[in-house]
GUMAR-987962 format. One record per atom (N, C-alpha, C): residue number from 1; atom name; residue in one letter; y negated, x, z. Coordinates in nm, 3 decimals, decimal comma. Example, Ala and Ser with C-alpha at 12.3 -4.5 7.8 and 13.67 -1.06 7.14 Angstrom:
<recs>
i->1 at->N aa->A y->0,569 x->1,319 z->0,780
i->1 at->CA aa->A y->0,450 x->1,230 z->0,780
i->1 at->C aa->A y->0,330 x->1,320 z->0,780
i->2 at->N aa->S y->0,225 x->1,285 z->0,708
i->2 at->CA aa->S y->0,106 x->1,367 z->0,714
i->2 at->C aa->S y->-0,003 x->1,290 z->0,787
</recs>
This chain:
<recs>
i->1 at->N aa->X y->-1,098 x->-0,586 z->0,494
i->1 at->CA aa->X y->-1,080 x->-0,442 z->0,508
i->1 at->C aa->X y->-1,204 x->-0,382 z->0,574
i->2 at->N aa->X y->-1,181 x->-0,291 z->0,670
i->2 at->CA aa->X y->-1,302 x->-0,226 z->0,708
i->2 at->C aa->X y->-1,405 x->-0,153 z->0,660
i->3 at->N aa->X y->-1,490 x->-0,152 z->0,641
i->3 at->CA aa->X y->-1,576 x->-0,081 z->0,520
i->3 at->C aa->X y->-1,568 x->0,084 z->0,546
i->4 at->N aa->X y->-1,518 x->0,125 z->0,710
i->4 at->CA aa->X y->-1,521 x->0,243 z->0,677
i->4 at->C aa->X y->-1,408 x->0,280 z->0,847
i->5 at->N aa->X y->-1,360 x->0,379 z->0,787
i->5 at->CA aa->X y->-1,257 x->0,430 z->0,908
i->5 at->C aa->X y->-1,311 x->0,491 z->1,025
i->6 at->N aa->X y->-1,359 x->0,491 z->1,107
i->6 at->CA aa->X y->-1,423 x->0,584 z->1,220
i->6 at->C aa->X y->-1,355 x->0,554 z->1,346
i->7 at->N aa->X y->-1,424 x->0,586 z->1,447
i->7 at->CA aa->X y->-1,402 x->0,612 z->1,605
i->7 at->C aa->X y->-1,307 x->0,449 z->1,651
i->8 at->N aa->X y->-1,380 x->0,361 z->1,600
i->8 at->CA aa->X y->-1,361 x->0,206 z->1,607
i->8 at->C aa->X y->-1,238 x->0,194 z->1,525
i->9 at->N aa->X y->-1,189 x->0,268 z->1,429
i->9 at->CA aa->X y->-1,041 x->0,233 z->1,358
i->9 at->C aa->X y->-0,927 x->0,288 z->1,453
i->10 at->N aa->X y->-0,849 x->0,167 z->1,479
i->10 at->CA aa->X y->-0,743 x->0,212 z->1,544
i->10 at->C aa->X y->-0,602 x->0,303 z->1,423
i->11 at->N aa->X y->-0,603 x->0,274 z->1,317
i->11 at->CA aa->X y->-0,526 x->0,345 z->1,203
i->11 at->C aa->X y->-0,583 x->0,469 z->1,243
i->12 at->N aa->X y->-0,728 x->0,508 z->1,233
i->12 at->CA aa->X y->-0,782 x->0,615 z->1,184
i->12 at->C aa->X y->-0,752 x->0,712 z->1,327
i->13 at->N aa->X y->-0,753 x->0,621 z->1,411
i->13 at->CA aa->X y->-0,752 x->0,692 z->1,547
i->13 at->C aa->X y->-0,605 x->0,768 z->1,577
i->14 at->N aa->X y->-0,554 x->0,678 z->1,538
i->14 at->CA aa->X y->-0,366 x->0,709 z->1,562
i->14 at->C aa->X y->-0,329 x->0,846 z->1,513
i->15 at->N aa->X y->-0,384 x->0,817 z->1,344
i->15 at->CA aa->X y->-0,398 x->0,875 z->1,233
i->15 at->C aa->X y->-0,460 x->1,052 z->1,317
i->16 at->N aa->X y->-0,529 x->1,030 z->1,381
i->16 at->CA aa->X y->-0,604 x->1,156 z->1,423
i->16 at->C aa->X y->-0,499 x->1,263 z->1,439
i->17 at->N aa->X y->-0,444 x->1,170 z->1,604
i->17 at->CA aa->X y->-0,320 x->1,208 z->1,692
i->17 at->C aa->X y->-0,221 x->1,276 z->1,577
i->18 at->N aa->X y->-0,162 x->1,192 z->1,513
i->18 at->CA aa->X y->-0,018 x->1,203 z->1,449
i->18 at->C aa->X y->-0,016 x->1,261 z->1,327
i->19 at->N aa->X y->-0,148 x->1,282 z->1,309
i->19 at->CA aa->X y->-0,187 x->1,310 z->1,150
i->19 at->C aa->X y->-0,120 x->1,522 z->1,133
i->20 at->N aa->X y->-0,163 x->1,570 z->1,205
i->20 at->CA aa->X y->-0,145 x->1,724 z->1,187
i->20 at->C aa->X y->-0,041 x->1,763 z->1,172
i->21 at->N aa->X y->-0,038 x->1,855 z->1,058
i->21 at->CA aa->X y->0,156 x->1,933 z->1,049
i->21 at->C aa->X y->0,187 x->1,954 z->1,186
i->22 at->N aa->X y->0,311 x->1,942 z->1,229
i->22 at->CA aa->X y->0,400 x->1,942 z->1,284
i->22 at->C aa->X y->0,404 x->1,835 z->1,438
i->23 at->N aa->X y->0,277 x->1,806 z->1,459
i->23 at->CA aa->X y->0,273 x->1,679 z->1,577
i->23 at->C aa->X y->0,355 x->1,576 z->1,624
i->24 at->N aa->X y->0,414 x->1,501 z->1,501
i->24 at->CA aa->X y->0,496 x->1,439 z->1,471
i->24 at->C aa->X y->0,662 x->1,480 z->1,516
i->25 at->N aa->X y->0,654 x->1,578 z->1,491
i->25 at->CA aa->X y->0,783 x->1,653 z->1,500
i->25 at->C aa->X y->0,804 x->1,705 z->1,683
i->26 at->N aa->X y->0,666 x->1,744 z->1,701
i->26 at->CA aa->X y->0,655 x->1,749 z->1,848
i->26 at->C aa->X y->0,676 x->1,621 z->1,902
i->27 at->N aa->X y->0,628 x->1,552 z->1,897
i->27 at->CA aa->X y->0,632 x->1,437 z->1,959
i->27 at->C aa->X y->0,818 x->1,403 z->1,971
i->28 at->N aa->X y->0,865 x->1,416 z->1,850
i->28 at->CA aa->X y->0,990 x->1,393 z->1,813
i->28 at->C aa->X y->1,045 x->1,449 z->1,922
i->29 at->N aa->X y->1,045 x->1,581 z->1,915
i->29 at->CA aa->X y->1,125 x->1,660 z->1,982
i->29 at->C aa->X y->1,115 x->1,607 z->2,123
i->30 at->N aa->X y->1,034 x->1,619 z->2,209
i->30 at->CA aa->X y->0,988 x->1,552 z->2,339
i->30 at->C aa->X y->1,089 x->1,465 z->2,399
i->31 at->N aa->X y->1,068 x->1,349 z->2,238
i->31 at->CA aa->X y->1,122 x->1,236 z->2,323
i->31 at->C aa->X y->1,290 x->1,234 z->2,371
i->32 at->N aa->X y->1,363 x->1,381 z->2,345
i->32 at->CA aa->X y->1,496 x->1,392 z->2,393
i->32 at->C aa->X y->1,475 x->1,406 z->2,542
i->33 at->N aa->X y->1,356 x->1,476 z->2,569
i->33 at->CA aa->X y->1,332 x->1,521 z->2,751
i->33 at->C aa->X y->1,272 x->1,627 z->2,733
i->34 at->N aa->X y->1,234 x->1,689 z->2,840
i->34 at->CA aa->X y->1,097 x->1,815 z->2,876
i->34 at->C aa->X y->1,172 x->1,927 z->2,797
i->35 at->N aa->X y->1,063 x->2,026 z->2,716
i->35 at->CA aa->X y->1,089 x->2,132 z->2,670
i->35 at->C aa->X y->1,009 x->2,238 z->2,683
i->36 at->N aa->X y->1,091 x->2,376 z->2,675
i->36 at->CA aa->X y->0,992 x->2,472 z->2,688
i->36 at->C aa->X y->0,942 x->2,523 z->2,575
i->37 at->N aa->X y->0,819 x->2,581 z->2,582
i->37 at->CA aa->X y->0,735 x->2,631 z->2,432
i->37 at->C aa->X y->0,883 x->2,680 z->2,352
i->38 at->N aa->X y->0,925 x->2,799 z->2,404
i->38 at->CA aa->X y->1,049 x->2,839 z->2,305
i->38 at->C aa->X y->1,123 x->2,772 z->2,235
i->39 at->N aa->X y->1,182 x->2,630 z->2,342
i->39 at->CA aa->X y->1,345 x->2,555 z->2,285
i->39 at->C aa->X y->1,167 x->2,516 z->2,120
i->40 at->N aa->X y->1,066 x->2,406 z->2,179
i->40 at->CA aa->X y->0,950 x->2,367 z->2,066
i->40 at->C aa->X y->0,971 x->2,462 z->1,969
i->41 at->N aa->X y->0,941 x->2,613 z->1,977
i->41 at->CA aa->X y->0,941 x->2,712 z->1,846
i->41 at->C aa->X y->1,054 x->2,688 z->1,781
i->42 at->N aa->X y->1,180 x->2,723 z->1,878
i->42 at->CA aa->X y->1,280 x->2,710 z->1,773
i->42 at->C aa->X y->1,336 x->2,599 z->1,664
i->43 at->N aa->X y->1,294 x->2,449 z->1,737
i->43 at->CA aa->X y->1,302 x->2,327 z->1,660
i->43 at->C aa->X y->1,247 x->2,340 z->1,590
i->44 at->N aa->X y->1,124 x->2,414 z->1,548
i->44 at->CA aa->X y->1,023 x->2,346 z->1,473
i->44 at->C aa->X y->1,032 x->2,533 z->1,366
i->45 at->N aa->X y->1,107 x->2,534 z->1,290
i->45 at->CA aa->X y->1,136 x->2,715 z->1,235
i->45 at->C aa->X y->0,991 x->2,687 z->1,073
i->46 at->N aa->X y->0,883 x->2,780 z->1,123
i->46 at->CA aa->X y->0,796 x->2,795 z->1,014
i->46 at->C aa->X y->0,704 x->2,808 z->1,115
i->47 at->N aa->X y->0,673 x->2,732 z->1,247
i->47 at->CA aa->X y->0,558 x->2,691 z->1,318
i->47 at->C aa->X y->0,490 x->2,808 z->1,349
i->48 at->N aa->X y->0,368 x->2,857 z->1,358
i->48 at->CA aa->X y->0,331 x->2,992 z->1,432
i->48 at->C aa->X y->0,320 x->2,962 z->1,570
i->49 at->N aa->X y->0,331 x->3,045 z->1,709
i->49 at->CA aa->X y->0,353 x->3,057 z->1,823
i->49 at->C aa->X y->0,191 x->2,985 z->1,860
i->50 at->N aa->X y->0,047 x->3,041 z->1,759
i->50 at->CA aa->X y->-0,051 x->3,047 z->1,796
i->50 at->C aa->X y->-0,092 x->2,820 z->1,742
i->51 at->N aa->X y->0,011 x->2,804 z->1,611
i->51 at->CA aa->X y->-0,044 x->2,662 z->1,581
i->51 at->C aa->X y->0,047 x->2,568 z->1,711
i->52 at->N aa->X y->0,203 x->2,603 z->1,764
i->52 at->CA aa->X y->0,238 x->2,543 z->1,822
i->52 at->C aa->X y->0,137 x->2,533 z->1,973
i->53 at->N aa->X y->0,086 x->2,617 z->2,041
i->53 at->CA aa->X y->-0,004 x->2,633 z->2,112
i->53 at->C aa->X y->-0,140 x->2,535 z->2,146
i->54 at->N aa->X y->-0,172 x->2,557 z->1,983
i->54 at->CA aa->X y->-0,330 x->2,432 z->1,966
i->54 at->C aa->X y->-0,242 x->2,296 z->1,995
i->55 at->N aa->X y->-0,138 x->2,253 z->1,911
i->55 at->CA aa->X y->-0,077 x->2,100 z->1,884
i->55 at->C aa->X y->-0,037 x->2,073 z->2,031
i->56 at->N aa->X y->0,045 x->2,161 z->2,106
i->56 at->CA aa->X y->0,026 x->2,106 z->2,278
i->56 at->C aa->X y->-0,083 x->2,092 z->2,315
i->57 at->N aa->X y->-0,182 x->2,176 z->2,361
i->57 at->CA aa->X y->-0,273 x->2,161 z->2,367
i->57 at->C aa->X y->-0,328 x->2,041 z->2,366
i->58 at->N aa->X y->-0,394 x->1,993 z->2,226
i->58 at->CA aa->X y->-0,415 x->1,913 z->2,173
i->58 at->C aa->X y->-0,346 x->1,754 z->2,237
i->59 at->N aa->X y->-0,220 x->1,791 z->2,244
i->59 at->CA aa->X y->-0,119 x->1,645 z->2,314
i->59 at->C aa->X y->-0,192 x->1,612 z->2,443
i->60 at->N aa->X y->-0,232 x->1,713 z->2,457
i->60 at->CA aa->X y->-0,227 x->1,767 z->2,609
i->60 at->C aa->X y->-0,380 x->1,688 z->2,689
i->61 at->N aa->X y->-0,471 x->1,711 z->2,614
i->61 at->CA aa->X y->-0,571 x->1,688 z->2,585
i->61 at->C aa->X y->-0,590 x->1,515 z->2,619
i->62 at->N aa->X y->-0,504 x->1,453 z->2,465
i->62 at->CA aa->X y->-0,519 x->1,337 z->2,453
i->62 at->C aa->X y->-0,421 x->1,289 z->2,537
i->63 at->N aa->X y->-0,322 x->1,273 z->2,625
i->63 at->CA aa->X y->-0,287 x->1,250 z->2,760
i->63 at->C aa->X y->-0,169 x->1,188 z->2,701
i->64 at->N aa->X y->-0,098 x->1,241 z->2,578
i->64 at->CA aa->X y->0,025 x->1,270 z->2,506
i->64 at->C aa->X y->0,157 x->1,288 z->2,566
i->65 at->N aa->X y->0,110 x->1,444 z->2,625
i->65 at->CA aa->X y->0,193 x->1,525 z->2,667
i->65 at->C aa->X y->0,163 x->1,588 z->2,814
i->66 at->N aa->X y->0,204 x->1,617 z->2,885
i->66 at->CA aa->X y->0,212 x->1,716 z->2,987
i->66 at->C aa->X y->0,254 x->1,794 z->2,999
i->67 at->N aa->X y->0,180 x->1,939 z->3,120
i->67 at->CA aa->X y->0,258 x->2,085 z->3,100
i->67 at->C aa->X y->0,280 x->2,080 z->3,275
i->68 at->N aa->X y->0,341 x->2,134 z->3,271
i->68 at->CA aa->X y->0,476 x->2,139 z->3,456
i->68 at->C aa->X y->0,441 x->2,292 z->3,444
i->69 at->N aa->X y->0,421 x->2,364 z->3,560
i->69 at->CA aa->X y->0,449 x->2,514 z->3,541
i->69 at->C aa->X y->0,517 x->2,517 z->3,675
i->70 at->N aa->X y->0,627 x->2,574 z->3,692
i->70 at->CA aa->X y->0,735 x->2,610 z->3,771
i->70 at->C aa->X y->0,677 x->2,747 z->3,856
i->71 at->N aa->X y->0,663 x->2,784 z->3,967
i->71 at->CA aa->X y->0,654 x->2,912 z->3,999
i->71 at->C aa->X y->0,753 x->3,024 z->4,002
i->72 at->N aa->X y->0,798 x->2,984 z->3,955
i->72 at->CA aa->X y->0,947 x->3,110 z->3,941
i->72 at->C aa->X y->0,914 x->3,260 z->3,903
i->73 at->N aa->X y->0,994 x->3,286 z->3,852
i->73 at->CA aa->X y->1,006 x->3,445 z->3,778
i->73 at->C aa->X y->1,112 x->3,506 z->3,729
i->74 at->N aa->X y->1,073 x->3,481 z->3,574
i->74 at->CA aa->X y->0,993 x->3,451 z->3,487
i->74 at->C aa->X y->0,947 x->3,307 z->3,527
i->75 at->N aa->X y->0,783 x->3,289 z->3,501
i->75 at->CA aa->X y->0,737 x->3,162 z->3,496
i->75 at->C aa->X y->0,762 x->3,055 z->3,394
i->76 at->N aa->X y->0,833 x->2,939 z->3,412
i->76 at->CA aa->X y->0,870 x->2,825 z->3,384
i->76 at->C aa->X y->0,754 x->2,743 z->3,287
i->77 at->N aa->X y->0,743 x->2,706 z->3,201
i->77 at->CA aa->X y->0,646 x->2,616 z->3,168
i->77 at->C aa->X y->0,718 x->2,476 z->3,082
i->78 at->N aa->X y->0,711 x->2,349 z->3,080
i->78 at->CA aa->X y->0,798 x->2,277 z->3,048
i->78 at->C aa->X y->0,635 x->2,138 z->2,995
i->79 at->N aa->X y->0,680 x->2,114 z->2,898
i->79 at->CA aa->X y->0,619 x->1,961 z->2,839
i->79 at->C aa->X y->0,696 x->1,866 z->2,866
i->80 at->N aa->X y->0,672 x->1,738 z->2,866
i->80 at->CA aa->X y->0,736 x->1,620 z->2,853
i->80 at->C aa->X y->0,590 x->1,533 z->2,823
i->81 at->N aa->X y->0,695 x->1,410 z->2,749
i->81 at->CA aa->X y->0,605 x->1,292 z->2,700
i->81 at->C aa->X y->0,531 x->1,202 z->2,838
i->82 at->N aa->X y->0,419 x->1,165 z->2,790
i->82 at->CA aa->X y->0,339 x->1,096 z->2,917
i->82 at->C aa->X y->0,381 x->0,916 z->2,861
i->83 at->N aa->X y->0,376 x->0,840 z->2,959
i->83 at->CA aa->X y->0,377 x->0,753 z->2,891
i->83 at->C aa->X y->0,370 x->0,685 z->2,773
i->84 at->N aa->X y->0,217 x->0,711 z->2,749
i->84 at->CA aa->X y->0,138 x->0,715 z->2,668
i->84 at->C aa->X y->0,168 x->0,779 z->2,517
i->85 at->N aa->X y->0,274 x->0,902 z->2,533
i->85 at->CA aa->X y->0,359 x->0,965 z->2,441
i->85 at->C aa->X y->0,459 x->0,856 z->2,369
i->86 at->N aa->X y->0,528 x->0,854 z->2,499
i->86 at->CA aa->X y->0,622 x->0,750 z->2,451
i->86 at->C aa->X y->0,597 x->0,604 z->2,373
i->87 at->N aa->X y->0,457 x->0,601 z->2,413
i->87 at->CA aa->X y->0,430 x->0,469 z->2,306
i->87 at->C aa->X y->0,433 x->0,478 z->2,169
i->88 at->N aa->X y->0,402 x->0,641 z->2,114
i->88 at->CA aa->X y->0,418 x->0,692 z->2,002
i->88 at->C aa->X y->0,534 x->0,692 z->1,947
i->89 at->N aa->X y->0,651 x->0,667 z->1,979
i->89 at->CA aa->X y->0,809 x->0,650 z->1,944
i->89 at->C aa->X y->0,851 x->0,575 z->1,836
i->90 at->N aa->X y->0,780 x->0,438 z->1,829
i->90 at->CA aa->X y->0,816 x->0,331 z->1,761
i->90 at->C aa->X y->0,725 x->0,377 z->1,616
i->91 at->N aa->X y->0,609 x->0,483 z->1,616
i->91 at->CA aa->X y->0,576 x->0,534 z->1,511
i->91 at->C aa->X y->0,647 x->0,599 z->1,449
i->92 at->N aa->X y->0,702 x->0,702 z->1,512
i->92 at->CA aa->X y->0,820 x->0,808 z->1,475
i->92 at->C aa->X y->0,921 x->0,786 z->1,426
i->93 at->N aa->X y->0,939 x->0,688 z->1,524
i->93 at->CA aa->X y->1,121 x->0,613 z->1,461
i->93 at->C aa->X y->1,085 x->0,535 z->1,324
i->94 at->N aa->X y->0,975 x->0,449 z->1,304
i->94 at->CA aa->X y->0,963 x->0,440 z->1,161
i->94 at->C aa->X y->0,939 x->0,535 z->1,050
i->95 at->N aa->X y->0,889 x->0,645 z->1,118
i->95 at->CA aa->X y->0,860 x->0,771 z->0,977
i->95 at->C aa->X y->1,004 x->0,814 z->0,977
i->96 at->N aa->X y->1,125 x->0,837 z->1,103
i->96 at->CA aa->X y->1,216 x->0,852 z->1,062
i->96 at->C aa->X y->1,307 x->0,784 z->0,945
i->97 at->N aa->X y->1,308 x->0,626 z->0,987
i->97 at->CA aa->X y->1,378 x->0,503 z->0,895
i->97 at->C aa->X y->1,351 x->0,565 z->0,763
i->98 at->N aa->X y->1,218 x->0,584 z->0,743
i->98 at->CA aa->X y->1,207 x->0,505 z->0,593
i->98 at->C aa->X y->1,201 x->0,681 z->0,562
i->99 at->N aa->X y->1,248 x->0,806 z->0,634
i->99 at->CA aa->X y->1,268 x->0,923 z->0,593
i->99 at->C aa->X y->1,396 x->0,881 z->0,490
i->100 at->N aa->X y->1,540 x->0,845 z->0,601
i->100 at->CA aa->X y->1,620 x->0,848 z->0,558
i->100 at->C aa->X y->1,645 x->0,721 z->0,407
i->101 at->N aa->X y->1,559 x->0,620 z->0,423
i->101 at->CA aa->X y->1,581 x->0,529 z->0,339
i->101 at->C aa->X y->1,537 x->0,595 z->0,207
i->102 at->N aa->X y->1,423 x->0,672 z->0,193
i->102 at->CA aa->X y->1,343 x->0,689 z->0,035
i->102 at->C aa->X y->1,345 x->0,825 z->0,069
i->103 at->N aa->X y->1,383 x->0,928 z->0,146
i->103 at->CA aa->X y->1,352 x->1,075 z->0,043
i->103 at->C aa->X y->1,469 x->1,191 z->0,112
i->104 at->N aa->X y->1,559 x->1,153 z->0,259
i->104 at->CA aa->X y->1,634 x->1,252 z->0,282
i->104 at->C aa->X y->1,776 x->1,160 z->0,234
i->105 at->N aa->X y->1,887 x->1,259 z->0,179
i->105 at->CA aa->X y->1,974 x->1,179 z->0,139
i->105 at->C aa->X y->2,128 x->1,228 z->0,279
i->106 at->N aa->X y->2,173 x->1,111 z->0,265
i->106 at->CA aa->X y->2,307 x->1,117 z->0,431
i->106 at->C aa->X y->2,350 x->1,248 z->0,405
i->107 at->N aa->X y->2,379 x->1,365 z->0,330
i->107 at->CA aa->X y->2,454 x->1,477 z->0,348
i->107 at->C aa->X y->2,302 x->1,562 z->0,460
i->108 at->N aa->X y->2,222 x->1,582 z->0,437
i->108 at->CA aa->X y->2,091 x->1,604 z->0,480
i->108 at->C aa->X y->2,142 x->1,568 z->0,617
i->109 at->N aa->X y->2,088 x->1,441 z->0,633
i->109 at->CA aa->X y->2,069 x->1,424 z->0,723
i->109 at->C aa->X y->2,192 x->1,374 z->0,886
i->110 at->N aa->X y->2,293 x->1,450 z->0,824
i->110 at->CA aa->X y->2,452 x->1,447 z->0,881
i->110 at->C aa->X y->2,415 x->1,583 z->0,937
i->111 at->N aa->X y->2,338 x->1,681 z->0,882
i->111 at->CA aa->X y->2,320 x->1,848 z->0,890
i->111 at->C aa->X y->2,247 x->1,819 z->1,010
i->112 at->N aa->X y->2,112 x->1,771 z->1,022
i->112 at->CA aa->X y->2,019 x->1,763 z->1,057
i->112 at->C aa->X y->1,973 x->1,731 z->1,174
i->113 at->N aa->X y->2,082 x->1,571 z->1,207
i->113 at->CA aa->X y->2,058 x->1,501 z->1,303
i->113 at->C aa->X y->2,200 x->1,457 z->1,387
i->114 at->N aa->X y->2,107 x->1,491 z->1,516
i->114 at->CA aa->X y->2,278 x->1,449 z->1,596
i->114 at->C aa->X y->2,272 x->1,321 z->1,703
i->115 at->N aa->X y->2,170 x->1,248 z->1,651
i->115 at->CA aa->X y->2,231 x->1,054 z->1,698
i->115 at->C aa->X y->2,131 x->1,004 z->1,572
i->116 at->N aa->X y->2,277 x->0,901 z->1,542
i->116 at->CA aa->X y->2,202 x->0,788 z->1,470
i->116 at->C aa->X y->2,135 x->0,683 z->1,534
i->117 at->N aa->X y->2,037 x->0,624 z->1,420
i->117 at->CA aa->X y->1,988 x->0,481 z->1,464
i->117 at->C aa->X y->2,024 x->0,416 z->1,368
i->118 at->N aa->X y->1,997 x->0,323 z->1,370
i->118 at->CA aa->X y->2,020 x->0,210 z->1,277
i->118 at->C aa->X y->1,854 x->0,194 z->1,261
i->119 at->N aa->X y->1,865 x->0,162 z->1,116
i->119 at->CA aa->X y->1,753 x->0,134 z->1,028
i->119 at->C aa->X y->1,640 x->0,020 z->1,112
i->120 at->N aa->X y->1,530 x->0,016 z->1,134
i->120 at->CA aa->X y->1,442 x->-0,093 z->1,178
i->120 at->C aa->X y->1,438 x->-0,189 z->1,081
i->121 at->N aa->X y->1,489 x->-0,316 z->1,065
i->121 at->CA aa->X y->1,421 x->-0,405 z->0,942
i->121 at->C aa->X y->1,258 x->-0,407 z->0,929
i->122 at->N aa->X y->1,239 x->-0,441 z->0,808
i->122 at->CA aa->X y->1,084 x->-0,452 z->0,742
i->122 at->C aa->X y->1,090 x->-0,552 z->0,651
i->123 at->N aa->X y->1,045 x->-0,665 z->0,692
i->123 at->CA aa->X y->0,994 x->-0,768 z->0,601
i->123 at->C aa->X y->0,958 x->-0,749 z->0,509
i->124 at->N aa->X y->0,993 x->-0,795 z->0,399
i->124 at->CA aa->X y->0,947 x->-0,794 z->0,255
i->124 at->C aa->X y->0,842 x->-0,878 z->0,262
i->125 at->N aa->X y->0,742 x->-0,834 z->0,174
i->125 at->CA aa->X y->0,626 x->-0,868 z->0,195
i->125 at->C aa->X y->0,597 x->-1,033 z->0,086
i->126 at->N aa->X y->0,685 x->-0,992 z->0,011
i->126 at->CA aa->X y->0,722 x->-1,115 z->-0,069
i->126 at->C aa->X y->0,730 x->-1,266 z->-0,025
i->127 at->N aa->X y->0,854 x->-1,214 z->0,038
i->127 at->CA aa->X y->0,950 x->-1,284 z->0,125
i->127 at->C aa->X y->0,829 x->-1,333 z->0,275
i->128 at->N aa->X y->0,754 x->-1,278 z->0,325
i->128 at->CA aa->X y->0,688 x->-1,286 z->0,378
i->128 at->C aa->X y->0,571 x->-1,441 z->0,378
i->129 at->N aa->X y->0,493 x->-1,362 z->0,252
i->129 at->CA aa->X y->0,405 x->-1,434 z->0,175
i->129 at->C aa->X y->0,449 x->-1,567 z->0,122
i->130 at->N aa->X y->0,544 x->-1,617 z->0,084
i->130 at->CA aa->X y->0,609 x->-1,741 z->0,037
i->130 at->C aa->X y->0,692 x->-1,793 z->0,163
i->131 at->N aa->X y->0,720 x->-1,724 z->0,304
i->131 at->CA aa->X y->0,719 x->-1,867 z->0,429
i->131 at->C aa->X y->0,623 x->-1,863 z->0,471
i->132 at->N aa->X y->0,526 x->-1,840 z->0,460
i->132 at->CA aa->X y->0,386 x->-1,858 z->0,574
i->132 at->C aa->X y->0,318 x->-2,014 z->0,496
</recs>
């Protein structure tokens, strides 16, 4: 075990990224395709205009996310996932799994969500430990 989490921990690092209320959920949202701050507000109902702001930002920053500005009128502004976003997916999709496995129950999440996945398997650690 590492004696201590810092710059050099890749957990701790991830952890940085993904760690803040609602990030996660951004990220989520993203990965359907580019959105504008608004469609973000409305997915995300509690968020303030000023925290959704920092958390792009922030994506934005760490080379997460990207912002497109359209010249139109009204001016256009649109996010989408950077690559680099998308590597974040396979995180997500597990906080989703084991959402639905241990704390949202199927009426929930029939409301909630409009494509299923199928569950990721996870080795039992048991089961694990006794073929190695």
């Amino acid at each position: 075990m590492r004696p201590v989490h810092d710059e050099e921990c890749a957990v701790a690092c991830t952890a940085e990224i993904i760690g803040s209320k609602w990030t996660a959920i951004i990220v989520h949202d993203l990965s359907e395709g580019p959105r504008r701050f608004s469609e973000l507000e409305r997915a995300c109902p509690g968020i303030s205009p000023r925290t959704l702001s920092e958390r792009l930002d922030m994506l934005e920053r760490q080379g997460i996310c990207e912002r497109e500005s359209y010249p139109e009128s009204p001016p256009r502004v649109e996010y989408e996932l950077t690559p680099k976003g998308a590597a974040l997916l396979p995180i997500i999709h597990a906080m989703s799994d084991f959402g639905h496995a241990w704390i949202v129950t199927d009426d929930e999440h029939a409301k909630t969500h409009h494509r299923a996945r199928a569950p990721t398997p996870v080795a039992d650690p048991v089961e694990s430990a006794s073929a190695g």
